[in-house]
mmCIF file of the N, C-alpha and C atoms, coordinates in Angstrom:
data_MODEL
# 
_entry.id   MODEL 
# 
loop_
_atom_site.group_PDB 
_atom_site.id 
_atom_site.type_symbol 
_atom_site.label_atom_id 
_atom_site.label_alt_id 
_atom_site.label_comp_id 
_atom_site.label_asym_id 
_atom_site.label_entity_id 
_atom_site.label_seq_id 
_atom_site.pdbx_PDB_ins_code 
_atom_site.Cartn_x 
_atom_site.Cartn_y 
_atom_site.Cartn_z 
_atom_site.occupancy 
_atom_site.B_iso_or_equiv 
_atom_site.pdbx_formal_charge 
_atom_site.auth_seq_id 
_atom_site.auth_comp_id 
_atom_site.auth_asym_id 
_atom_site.auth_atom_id 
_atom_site.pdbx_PDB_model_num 
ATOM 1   N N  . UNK A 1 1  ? -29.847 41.795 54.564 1.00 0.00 ? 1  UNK A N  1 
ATOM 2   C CA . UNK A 1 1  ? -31.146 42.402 54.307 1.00 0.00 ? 1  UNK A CA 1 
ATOM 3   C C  . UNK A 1 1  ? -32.188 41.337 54.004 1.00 0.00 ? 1  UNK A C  1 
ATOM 4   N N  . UNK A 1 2  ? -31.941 40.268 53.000 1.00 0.00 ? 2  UNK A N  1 
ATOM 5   C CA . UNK A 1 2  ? -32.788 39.656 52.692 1.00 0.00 ? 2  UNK A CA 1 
ATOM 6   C C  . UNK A 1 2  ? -33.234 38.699 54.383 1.00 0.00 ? 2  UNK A C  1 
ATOM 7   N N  . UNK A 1 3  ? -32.323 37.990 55.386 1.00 0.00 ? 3  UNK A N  1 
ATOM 8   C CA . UNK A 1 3  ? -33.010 37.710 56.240 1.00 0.00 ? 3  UNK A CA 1 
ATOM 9   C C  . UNK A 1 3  ? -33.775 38.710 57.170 1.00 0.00 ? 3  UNK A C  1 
ATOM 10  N N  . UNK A 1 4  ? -33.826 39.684 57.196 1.00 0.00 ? 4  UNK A N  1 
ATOM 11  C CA . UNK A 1 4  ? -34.668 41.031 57.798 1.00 0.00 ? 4  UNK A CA 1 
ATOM 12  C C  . UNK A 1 4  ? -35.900 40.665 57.197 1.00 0.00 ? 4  UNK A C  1 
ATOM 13  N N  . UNK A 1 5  ? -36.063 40.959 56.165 1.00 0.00 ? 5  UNK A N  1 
ATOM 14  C CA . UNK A 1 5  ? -37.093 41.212 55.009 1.00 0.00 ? 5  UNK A CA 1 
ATOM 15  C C  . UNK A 1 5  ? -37.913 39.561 55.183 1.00 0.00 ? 5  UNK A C  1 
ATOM 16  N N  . UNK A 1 6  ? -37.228 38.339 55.054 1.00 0.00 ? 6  UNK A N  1 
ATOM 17  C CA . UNK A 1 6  ? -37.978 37.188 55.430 1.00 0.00 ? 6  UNK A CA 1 
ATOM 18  C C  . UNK A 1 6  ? -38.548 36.639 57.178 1.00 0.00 ? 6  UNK A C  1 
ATOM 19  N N  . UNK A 1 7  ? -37.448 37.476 58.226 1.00 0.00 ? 7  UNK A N  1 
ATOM 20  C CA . UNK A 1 7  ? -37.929 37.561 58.990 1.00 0.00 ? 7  UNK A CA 1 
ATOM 21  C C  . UNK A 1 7  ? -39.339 38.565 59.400 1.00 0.00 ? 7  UNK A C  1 
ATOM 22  N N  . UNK A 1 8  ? -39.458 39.464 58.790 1.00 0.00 ? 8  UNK A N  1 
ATOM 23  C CA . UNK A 1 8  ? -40.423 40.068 58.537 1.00 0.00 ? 8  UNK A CA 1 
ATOM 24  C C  . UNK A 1 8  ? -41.790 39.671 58.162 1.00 0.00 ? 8  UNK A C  1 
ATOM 25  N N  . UNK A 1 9  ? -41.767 39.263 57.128 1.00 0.00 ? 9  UNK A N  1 
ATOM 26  C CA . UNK A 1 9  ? -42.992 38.208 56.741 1.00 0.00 ? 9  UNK A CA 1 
ATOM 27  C C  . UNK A 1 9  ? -43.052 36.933 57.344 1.00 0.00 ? 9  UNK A C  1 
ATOM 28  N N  . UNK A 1 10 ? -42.523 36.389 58.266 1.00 0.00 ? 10 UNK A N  1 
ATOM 29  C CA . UNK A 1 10 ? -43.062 35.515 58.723 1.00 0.00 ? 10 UNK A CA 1 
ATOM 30  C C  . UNK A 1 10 ? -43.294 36.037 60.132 1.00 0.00 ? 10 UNK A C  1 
ATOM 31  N N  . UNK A 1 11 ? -43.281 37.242 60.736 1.00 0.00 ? 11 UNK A N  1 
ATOM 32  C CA . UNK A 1 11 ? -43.679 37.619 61.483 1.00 0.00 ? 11 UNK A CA 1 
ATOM 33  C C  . UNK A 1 11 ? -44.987 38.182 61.146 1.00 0.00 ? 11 UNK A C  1 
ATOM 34  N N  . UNK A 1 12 ? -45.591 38.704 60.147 1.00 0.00 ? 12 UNK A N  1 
ATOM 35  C CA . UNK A 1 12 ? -46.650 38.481 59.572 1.00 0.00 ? 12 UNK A CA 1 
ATOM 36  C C  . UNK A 1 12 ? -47.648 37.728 59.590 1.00 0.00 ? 12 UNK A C  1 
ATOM 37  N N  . UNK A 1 13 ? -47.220 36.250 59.080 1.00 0.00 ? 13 UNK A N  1 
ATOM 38  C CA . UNK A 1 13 ? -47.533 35.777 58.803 1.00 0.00 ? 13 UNK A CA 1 
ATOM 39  C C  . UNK A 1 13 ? -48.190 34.926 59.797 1.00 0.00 ? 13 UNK A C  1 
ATOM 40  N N  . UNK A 1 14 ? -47.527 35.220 60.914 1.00 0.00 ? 14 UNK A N  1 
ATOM 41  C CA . UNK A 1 14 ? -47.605 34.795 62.356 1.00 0.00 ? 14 UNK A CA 1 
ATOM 42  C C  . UNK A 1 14 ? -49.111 35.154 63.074 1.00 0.00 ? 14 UNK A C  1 
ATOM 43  N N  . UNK A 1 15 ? -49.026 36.675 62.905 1.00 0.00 ? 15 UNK A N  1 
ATOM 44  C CA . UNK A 1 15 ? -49.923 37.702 62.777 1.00 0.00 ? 15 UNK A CA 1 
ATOM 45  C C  . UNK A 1 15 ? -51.273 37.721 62.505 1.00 0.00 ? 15 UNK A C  1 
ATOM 46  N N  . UNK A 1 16 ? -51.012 37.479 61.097 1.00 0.00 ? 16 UNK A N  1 
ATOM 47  C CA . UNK A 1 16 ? -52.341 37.255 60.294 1.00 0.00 ? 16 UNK A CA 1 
ATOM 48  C C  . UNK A 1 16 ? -52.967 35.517 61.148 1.00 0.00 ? 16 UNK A C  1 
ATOM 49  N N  . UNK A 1 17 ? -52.327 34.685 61.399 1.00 0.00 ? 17 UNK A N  1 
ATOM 50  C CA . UNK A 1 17 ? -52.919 33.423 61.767 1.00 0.00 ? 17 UNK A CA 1 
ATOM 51  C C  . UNK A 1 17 ? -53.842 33.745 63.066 1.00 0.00 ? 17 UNK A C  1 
ATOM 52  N N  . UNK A 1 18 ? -52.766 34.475 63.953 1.00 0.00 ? 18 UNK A N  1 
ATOM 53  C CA . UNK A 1 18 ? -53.177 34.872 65.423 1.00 0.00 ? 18 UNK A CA 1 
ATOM 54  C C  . UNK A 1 18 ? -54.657 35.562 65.309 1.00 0.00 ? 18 UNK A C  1 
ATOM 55  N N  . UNK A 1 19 ? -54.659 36.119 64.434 1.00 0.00 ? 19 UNK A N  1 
ATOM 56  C CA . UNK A 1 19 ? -55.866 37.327 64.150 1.00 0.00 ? 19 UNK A CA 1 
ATOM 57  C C  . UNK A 1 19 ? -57.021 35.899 63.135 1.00 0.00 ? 19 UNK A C  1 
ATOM 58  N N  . UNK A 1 20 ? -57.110 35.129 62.673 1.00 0.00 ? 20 UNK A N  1 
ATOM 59  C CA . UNK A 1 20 ? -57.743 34.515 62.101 1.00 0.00 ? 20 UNK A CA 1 
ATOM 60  C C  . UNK A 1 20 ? -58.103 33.214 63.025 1.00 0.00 ? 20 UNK A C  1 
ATOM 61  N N  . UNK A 1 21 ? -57.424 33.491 64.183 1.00 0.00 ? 21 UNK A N  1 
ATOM 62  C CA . UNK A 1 21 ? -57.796 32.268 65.139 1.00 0.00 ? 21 UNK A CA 1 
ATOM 63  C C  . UNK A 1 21 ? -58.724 32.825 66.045 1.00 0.00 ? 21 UNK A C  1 
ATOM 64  N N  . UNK A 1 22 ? -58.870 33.864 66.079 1.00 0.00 ? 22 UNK A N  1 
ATOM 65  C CA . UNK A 1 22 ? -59.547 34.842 67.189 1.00 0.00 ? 22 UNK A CA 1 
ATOM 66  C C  . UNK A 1 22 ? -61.145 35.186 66.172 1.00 0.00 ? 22 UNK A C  1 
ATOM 67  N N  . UNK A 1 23 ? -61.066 35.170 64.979 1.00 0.00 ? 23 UNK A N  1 
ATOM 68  C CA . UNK A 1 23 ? -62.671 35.199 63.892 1.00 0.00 ? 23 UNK A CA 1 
ATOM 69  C C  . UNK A 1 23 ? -63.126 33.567 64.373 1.00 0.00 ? 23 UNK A C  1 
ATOM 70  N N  . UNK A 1 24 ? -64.679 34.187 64.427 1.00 0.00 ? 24 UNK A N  1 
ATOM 71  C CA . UNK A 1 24 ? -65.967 33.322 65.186 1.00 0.00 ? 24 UNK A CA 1 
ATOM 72  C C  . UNK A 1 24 ? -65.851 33.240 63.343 1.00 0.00 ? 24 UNK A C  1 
ATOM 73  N N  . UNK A 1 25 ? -65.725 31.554 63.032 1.00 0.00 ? 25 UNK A N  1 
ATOM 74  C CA . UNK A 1 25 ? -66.443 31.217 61.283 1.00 0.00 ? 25 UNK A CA 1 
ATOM 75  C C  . UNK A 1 25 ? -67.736 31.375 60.609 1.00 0.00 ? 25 UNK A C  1 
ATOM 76  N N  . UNK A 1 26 ? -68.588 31.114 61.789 1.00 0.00 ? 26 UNK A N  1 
ATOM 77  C CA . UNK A 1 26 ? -70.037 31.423 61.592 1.00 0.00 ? 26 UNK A CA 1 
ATOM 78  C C  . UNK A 1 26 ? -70.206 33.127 61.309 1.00 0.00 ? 26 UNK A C  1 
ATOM 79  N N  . UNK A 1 27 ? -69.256 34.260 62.417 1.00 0.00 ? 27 UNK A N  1 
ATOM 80  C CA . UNK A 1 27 ? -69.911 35.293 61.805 1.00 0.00 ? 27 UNK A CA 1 
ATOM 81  C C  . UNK A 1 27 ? -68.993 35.960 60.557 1.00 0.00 ? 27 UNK A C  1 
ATOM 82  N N  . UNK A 1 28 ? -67.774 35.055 60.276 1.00 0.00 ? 28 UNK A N  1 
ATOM 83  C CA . UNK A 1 28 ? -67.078 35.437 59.375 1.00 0.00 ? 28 UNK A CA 1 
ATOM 84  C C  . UNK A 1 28 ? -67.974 35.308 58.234 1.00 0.00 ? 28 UNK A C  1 
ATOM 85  N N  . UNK A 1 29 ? -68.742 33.896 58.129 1.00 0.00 ? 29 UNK A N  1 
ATOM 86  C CA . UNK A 1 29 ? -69.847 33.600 57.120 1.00 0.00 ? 29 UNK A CA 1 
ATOM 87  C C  . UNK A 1 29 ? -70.780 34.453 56.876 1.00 0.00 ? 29 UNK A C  1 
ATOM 88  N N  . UNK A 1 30 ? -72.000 34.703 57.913 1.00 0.00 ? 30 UNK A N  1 
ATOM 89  C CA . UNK A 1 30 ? -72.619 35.720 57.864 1.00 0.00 ? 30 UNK A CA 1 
ATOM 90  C C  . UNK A 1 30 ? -72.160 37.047 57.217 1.00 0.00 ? 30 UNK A C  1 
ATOM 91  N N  . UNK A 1 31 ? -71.234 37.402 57.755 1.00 0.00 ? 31 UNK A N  1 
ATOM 92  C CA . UNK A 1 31 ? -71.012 38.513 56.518 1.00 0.00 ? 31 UNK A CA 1 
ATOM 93  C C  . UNK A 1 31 ? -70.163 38.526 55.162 1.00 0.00 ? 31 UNK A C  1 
ATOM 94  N N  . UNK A 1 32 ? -69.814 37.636 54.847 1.00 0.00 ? 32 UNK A N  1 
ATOM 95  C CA . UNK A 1 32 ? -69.592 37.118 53.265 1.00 0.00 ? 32 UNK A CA 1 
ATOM 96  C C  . UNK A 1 32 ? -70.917 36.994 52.936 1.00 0.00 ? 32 UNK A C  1 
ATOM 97  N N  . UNK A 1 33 ? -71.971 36.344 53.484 1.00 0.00 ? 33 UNK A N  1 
ATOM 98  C CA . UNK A 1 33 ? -73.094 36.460 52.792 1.00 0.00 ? 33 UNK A CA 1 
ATOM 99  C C  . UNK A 1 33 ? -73.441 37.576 52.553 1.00 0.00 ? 33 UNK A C  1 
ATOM 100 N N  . UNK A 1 34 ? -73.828 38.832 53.642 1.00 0.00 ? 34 UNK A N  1 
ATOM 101 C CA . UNK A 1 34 ? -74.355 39.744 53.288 1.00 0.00 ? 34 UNK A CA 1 
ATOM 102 C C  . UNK A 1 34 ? -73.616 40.475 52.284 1.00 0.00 ? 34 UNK A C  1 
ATOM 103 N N  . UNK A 1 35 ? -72.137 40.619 52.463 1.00 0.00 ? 35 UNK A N  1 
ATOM 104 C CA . UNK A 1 35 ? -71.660 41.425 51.251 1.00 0.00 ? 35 UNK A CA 1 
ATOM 105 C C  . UNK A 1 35 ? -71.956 40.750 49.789 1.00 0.00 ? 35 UNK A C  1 
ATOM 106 N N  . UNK A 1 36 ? -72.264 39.444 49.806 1.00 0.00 ? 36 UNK A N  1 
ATOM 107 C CA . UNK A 1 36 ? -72.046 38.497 48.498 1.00 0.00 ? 36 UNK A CA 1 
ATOM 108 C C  . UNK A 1 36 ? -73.946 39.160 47.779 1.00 0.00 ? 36 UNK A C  1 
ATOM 109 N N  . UNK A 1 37 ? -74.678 39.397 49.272 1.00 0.00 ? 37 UNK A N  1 
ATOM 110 C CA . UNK A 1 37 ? -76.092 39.728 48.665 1.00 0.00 ? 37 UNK A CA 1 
ATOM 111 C C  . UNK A 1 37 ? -75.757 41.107 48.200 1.00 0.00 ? 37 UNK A C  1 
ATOM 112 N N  . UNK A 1 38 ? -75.653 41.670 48.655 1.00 0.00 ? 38 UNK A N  1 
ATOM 113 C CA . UNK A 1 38 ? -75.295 43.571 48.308 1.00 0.00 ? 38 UNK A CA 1 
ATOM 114 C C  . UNK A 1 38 ? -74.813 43.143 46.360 1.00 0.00 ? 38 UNK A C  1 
ATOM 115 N N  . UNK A 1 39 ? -73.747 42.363 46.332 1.00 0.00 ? 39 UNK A N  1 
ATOM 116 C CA . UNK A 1 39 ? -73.393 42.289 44.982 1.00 0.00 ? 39 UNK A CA 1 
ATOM 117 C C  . UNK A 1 39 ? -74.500 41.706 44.186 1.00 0.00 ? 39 UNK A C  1 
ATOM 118 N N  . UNK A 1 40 ? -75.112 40.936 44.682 1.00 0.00 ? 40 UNK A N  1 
ATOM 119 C CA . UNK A 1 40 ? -76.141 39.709 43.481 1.00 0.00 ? 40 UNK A CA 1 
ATOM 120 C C  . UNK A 1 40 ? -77.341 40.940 43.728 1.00 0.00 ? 40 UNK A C  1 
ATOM 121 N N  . UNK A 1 41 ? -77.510 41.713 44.040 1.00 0.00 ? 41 UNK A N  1 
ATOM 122 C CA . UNK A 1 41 ? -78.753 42.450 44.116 1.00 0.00 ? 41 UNK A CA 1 
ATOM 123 C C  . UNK A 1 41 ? -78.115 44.490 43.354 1.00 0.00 ? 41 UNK A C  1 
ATOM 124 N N  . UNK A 1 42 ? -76.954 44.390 43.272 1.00 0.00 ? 42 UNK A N  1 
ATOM 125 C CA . UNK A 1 42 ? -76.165 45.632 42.799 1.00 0.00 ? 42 UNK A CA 1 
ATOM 126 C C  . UNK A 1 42 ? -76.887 46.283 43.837 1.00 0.00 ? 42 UNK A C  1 
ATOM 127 N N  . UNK A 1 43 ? -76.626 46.344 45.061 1.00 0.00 ? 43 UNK A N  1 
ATOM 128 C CA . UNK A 1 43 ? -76.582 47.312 46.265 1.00 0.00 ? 43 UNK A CA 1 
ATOM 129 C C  . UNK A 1 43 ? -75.235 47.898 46.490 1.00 0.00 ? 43 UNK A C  1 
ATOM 130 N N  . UNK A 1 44 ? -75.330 48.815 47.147 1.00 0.00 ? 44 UNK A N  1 
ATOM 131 C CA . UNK A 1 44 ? -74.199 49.773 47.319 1.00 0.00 ? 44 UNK A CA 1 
ATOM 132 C C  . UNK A 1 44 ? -73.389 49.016 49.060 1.00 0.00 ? 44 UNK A C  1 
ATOM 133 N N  . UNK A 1 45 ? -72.441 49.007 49.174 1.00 0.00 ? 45 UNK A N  1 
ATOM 134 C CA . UNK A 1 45 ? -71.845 49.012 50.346 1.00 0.00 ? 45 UNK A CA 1 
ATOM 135 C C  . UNK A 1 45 ? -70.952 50.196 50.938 1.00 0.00 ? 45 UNK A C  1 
ATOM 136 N N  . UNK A 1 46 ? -71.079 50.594 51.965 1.00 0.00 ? 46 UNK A N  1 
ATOM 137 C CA . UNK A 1 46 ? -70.640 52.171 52.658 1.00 0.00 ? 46 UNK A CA 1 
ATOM 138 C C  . UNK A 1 46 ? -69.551 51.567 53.548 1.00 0.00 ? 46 UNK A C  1 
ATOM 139 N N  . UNK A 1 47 ? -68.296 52.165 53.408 1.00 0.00 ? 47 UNK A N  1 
ATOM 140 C CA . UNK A 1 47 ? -67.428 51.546 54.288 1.00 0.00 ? 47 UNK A CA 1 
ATOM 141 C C  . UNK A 1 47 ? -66.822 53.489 54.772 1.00 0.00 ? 47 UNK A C  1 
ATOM 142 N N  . UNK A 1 48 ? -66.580 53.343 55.986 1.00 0.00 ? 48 UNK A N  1 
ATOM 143 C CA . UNK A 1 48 ? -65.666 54.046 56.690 1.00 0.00 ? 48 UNK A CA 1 
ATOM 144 C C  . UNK A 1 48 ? -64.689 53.951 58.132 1.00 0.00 ? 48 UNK A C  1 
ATOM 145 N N  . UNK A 1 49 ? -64.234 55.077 58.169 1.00 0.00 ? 49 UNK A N  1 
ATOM 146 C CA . UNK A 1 49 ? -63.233 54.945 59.332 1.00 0.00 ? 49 UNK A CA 1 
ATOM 147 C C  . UNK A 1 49 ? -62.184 56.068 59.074 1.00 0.00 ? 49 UNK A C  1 
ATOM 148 N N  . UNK A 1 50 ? -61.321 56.388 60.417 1.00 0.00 ? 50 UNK A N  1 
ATOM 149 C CA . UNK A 1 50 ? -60.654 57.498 60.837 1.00 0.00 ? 50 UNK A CA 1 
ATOM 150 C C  . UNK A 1 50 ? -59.386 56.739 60.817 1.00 0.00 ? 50 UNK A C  1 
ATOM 151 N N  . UNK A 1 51 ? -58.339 57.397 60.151 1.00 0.00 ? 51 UNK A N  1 
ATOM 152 C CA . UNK A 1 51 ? -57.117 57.118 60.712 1.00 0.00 ? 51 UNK A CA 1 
ATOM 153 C C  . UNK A 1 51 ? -56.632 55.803 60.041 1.00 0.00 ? 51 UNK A C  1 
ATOM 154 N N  . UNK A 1 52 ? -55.841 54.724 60.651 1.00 0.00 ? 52 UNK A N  1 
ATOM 155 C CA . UNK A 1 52 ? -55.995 53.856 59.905 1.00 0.00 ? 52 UNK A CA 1 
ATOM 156 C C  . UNK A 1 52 ? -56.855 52.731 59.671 1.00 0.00 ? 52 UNK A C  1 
ATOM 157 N N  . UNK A 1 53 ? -58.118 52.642 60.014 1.00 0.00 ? 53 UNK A N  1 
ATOM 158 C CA . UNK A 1 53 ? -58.941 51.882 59.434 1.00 0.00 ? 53 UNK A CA 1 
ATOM 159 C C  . UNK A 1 53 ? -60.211 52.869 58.643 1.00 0.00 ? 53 UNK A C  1 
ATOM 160 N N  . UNK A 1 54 ? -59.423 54.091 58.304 1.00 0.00 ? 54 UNK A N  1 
ATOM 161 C CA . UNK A 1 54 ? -60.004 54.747 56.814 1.00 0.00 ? 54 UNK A CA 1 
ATOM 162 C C  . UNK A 1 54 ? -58.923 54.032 55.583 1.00 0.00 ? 54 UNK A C  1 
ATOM 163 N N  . UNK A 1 55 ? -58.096 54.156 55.994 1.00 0.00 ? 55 UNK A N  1 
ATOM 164 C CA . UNK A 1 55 ? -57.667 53.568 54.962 1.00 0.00 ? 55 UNK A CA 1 
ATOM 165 C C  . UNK A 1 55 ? -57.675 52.249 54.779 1.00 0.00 ? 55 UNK A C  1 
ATOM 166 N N  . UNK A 1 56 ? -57.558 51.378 55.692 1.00 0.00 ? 56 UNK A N  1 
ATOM 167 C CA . UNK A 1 56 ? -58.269 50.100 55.452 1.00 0.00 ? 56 UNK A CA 1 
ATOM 168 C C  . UNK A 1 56 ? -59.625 50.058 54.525 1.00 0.00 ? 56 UNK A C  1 
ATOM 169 N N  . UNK A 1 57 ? -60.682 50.913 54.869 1.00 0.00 ? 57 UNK A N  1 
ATOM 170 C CA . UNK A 1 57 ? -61.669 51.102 54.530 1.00 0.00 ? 57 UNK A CA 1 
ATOM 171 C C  . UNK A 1 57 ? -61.584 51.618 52.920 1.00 0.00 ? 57 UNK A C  1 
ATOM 172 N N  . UNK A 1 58 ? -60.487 52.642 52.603 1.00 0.00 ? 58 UNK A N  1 
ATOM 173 C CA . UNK A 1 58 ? -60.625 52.278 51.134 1.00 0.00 ? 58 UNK A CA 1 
ATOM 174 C C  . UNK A 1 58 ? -60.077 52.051 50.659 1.00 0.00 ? 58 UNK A C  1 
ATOM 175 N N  . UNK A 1 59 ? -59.252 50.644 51.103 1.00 0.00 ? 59 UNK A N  1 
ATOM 176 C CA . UNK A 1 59 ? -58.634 49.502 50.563 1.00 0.00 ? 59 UNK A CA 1 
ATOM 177 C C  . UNK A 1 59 ? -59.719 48.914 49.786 1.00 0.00 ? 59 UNK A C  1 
ATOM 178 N N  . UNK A 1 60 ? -60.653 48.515 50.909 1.00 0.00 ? 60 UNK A N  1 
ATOM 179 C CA . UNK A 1 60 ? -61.441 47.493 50.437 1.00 0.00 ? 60 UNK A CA 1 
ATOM 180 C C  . UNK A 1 60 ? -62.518 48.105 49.466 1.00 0.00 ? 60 UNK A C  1 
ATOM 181 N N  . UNK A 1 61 ? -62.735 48.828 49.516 1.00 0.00 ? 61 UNK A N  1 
ATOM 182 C CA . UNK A 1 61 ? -63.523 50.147 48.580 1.00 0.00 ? 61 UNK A CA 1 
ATOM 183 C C  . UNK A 1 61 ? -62.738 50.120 47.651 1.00 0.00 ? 61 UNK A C  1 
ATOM 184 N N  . UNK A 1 62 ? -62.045 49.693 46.938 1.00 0.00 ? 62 UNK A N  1 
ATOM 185 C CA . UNK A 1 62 ? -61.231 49.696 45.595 1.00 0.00 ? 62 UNK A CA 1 
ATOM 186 C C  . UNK A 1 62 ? -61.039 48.682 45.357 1.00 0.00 ? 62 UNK A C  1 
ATOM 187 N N  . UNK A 1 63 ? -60.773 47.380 46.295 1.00 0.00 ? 63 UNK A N  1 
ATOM 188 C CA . UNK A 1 63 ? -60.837 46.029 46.017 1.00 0.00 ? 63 UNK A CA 1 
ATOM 189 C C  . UNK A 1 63 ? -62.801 45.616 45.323 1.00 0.00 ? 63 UNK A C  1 
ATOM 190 N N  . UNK A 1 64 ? -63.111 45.898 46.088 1.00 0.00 ? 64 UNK A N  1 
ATOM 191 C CA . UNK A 1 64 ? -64.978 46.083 45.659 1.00 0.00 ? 64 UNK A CA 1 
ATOM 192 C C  . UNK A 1 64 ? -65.034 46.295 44.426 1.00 0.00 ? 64 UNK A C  1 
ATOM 193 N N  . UNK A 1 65 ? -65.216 47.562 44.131 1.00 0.00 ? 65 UNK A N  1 
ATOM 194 C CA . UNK A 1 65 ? -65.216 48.070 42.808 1.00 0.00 ? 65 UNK A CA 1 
ATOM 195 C C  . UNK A 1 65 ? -63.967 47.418 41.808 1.00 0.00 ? 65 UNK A C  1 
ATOM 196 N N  . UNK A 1 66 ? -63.028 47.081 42.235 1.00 0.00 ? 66 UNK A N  1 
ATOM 197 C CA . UNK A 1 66 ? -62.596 46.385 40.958 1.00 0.00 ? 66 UNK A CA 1 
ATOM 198 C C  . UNK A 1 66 ? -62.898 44.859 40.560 1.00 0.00 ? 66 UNK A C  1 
ATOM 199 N N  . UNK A 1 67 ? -63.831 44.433 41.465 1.00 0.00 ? 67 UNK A N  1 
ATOM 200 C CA . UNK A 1 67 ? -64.167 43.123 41.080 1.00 0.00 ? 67 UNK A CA 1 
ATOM 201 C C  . UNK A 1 67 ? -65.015 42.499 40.319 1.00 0.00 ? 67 UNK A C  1 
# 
């Protein structure tokens, strides 16, 4: 089990790189800024979505607010 479970996460992990090689840095930046302004100004941010990127969506909607 435990090599399942480590093969697992590094298939992940694999994953997550593949998907972070494919983000443009400049517009990754751009919007850290804008969310970073929404906070320094206490603006609201609206996140949604169907299915599973609703719940993605209030992932990060609870990550937000608890910060």
């Amino acid at each position: 089990m435990y090599s399942f479970l480590t093969e697992c996460l590094i298939d992940q992990a694999k994953a997550l790189e593949f998907s972070a090689s494919k983000l443009c840095p400049k517009e990754v930046k751009k919007s850290l800024e804008i969310i970073y302004n929404c906070f320094d100004i206490k603006s609201k941010i609206i996140l949604c979505g169907v299915g599973k990127s609703g719940i993605v969506a209030r992932k990060m909607a609870a990550t937000f607010t608890s910060a």
